[in-house]
C-alpha positions, 0 to 999 in steps of 0.5 A: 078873740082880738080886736082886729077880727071881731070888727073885721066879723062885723064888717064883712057881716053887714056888707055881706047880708047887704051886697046879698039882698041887691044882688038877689033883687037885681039878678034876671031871671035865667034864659031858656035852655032851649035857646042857646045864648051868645050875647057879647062880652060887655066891658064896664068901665071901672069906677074905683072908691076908697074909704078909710073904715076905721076914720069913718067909724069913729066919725059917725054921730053915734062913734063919736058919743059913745067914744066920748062916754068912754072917755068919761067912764074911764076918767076916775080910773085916769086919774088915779093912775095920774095921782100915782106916778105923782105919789112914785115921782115924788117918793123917788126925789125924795129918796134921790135927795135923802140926806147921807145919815139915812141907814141903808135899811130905810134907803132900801126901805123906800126903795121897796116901797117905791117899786111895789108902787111902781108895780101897781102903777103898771098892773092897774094901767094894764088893766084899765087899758084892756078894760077900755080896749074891750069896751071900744072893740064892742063899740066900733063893732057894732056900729061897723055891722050898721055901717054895712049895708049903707056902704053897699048901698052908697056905692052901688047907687053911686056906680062904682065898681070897685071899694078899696080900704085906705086906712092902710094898716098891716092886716087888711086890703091898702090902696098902693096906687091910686090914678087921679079921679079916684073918690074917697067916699069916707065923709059921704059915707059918715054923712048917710050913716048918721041920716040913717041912725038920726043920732045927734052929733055930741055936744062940744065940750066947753073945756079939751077933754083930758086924752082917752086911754090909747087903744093897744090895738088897730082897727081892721080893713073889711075885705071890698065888695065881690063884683 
């Protein structure tokens, strides 16, 4: 299962279980049949809201420690991998300025051994990659399906009627257009899940953290809301 849909699962599960609890306490009882209905067509204005899904779950108190104990788990192996194309840029200028009286046998010698290393620099770069990949995708995926139901909640008590993911990435619903008025919700959002977790925001640094292995893959856009 890839990244994309194990949160996007995640998502849909918490804004689905939520959206179903209020609309089963907010639905009336059915009318007799016996009396025929014939109540008119209300409109309801449209109050639009966009969220960027993947911003906001990474901005949360609890997104932002466990992303930073990633960071910190996955630093030896950065390192390593940093202190090896170290050791390959210096045997290659060594190679590059070897003298003209080397044999051609040690030439090739250092050449191997050069793209052995090169080998290993890129296996074990991978590895760490898919490593860390694994560990973030269950990360954002969990507190995705926290985050749910405060989305719902949010923008039900808010009165909107409509929730558009802005992230904007291939796979998922974007906004194309949007009129003035539109409210972007992800800040408000990140504010109630952290009320809702009462995770502490981490501890700033005293030195910039070194930079985390990237993620090969995206966050995913849930799906907005049925009405």
């Amino acid at each position: 299962m890839n990244r994309n849909f194990a949160l996007l699962t995640a998502l849909a599960a918490g804004m689905t279980s939520a959206a179903g609890v209020a609309q089963t306490a907010s639905t009336p009882a059915p009318a007799p049949t016996s009396a025929p209905a014939s109540s008119p067509v209300q409109v309801v204005q449209a109050k639009i809201a966009v969220i960027e899904y993947e911003q906001a779950t990474a901005a949360t108190n609890e997104g932002q420690r466990a992303l930073q104990a990633l960071q910190e788990k996955y630093e030896p192996q950065k390192n390593q991998l940093q202190a090896l194309q170290t050791e390959i840029d210096s045997l290659t200028k060594q190679l590059q300025s070897a003298p003209t009286t080397m044999t051609d046998e040690e030439r090739a010698s250092r050449a191997r051994t050069i793209d052995t290393k090169q080998k290993q620099l890129q296996r074990d770069g991978e590895d760490a990659t898919n490593a860390f990949n694994a560990e973030l995708q269950d990360t954002l995926g969990a507190i995705a399906k926290k985050m749910g139901p405060i989305v719902i909640k949010y923008v039900q008590d808010s009165g909107y009627t409509m929730l558009l993911d802005n992230t904007g990435q291939q796979g998922g619903l974007a906004v194309l257009w949007t009129q003035p008025g539109t409210t972007d919700i992800s800040q408000a959002v990140v504010d109630a899940y952290n009320a809702s977790s009462g995770v502490a925001a981490p501890a700033v640094p005293s030195a910039p953290a070194p930079a985390r292995p990237r993620p090969t893959t995206t966050t995913p856009k849930p799906a907005a809301p049925k009405q």
